[in-house]
C-alpha positions in Angstrom: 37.9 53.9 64.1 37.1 57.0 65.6 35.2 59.7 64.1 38.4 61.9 63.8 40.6 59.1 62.3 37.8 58.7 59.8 37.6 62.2 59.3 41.6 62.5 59.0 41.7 59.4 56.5 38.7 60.7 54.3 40.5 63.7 53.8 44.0 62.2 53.3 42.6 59.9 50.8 40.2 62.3 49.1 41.1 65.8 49.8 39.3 68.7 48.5 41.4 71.8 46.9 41.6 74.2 49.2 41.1 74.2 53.6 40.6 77.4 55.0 39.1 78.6 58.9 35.7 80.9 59.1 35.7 81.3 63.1 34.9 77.7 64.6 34.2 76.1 61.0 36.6 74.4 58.6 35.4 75.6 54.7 36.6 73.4 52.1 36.7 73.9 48.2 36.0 71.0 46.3 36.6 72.3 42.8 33.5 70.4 41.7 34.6 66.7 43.2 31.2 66.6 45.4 29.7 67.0 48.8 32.3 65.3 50.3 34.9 68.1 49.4 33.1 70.7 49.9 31.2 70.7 53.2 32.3 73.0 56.0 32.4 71.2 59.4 33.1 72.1 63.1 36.5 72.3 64.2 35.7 73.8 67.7 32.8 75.8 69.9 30.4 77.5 68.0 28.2 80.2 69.2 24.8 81.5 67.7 26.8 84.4 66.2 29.2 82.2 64.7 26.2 80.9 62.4 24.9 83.8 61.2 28.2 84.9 59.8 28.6 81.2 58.0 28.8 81.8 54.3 28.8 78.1 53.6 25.9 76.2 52.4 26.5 72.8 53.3 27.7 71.6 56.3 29.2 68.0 57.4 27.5 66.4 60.6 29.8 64.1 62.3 29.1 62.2 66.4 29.4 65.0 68.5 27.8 67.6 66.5 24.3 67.5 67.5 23.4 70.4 69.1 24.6 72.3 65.8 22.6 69.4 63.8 19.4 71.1 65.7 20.4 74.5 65.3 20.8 74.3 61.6 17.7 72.5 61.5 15.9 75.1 63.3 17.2 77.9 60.6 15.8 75.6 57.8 18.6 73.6 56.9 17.4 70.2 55.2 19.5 66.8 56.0 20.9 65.1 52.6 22.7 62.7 52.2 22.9 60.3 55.8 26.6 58.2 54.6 27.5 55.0 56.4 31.5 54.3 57.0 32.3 50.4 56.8 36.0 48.7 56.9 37.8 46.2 57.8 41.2 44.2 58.1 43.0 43.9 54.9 43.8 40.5 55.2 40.2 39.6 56.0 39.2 41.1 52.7 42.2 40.2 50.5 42.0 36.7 48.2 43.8 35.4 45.1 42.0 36.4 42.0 42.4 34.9 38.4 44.3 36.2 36.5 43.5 39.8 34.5 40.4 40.1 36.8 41.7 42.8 38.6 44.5 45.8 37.0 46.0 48.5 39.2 47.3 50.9 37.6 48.4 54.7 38.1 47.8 57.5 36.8 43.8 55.8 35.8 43.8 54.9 31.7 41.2 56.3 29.5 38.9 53.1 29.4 38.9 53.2 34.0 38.3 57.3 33.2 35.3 56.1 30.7 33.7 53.8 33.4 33.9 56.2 36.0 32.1 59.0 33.4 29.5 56.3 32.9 28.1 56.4 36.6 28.8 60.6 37.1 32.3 60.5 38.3 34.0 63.2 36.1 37.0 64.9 35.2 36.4 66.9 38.8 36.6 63.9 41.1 39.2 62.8 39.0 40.9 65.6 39.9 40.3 65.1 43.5 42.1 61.6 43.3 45.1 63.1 41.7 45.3 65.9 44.4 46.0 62.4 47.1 49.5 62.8 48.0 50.2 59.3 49.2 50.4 56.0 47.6 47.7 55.3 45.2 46.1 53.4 42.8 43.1 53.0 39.9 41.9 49.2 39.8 40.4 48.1 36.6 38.1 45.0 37.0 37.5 42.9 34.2 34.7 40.4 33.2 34.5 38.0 30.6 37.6 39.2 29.1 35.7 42.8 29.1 36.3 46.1 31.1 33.4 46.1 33.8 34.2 48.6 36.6 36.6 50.6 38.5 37.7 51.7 41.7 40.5 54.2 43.1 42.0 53.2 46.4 45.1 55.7 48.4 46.8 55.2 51.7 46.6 57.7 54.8 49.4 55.9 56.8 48.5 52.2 57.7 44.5 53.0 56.6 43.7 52.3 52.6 40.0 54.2 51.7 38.9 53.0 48.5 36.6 55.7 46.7 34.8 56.1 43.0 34.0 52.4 43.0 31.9 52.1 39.6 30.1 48.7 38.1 29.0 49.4 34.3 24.9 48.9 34.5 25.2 46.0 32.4 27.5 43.8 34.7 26.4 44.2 37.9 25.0 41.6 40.4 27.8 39.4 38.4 30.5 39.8 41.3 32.2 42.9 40.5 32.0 45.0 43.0 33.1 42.1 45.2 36.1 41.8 43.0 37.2 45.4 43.0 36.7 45.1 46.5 39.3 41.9 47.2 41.1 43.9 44.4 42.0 46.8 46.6 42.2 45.0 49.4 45.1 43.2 47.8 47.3 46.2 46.2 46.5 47.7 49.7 47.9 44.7 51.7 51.0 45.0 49.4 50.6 48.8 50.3 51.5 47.8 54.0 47.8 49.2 55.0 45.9 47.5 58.3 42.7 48.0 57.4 40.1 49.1 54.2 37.7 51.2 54.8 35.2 53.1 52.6 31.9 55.3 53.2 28.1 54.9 51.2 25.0 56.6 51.4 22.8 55.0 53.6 20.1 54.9 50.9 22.5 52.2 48.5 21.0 49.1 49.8 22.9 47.1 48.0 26.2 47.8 48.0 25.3 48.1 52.1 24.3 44.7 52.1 27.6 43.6 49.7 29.9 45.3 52.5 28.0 43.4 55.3 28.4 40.1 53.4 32.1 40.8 53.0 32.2 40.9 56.5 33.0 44.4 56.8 32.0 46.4 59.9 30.2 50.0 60.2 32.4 52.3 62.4 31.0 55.8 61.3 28.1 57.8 59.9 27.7 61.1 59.2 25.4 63.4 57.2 25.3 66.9 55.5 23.6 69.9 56.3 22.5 72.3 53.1 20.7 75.3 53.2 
């Protein structure tokens, strides 16, 4: 995947609220649904002039954008953030699950909205989810007859991105993330989608190390820019 499909499926899939052109920069309102959202990024030649007239305090860094990566490091600009993209096929990543483990559902019920809330994904990135235009989905994993994370998952053509994937602190390490992940992969089979795909910070070692297990590839990074 290339950086701009990534970049075109990312915001497809998790858009922020409003687009608009400074100059050489796109600037994105997020409406309080994260970095993601809300980061400016370069959308063609910049010059020195171009920065000093930015009125954006965080800025996305994709492949391809490291002489501005130095330049905003040499005004003081301090990396956060450094995100790894992983997918891969569908049916690679799609299984049979027992029955009631895994619930999509649409628009998310109050108890998926509760789990979310739990790990810091509010009403604001809930709202980001239903700003997706194309076919979507909330998945409800269950444990032990109990509700033990969630997951939200939306198409951008044939590509499925699965975002907000939450395990309640007293479940994990028990298989759940797994499970949402198999989970999505199968309403996004159904979906007609190719491949999954999905992005981390770097610094989550664990769900890193899940991903690789699953047999899922990296095919981006990227990393923000604040001031």
């Amino acid at each position: 995947m290339t950086p701009e499909a990534l970049a075109r499926v990312m915001e497809t899939t998790w858009p922020p609220a409003r687009v608009w052109r400074q100059g050489p920069f796109l600037l994105r309102d997020g409406a309080g649904g994260g970095k993601r959202v809300s980061a400016a990024s370069c959308a063609d030649d910049w010059t020195e002039a171009d920065l000093k007239t930015l009125n954006h305090g965080l800025m996305l860094i994709r492949p391809g954008d490291e002489a501005l990566d130095a330049a905003l490091e040499a005004r003081g600009w301090r990396v956060v953030d450094p995100v790894a993209a992983y997918a891969a096929p569908v049916d690679q990543l799609a299984a049979e699950l027992p029955p009631l483990t895994d619930f999509p559902h649409w628009p998310p019920l109050e108890i998926t909205r509760s789990i979310w809330a739990e790990g810091g994904i509010g009403p604001e990135r809930v709202g980001v989810m239903l700003r997706a235009e194309g076919p979507r989905t909330a998945i409800l994993a269950r444990h032990e007859d109990r509700p033990a994370g969630a997951a939200f998952v939306a198409l951008a053509g044939d590509q499925a991105m699965i975002h907000a994937l939450e395990v309640r602190q007293s479940v994990r390490r028990r298989g759940i993330g797994t499970s949402l992940l198999r989970g999505a992969a199968n309403w996004a089979a159904e979906a007609g989608a190719r491949d999954l795909s999905l992005v981390v910070t770097r610094q989550n070692a664990a769900a890193c190390a899940l991903y690789t297990r699953l047999g899922m590839q990296v095919v981006g990074q990227y990393h923000y820019r604040m001031k």
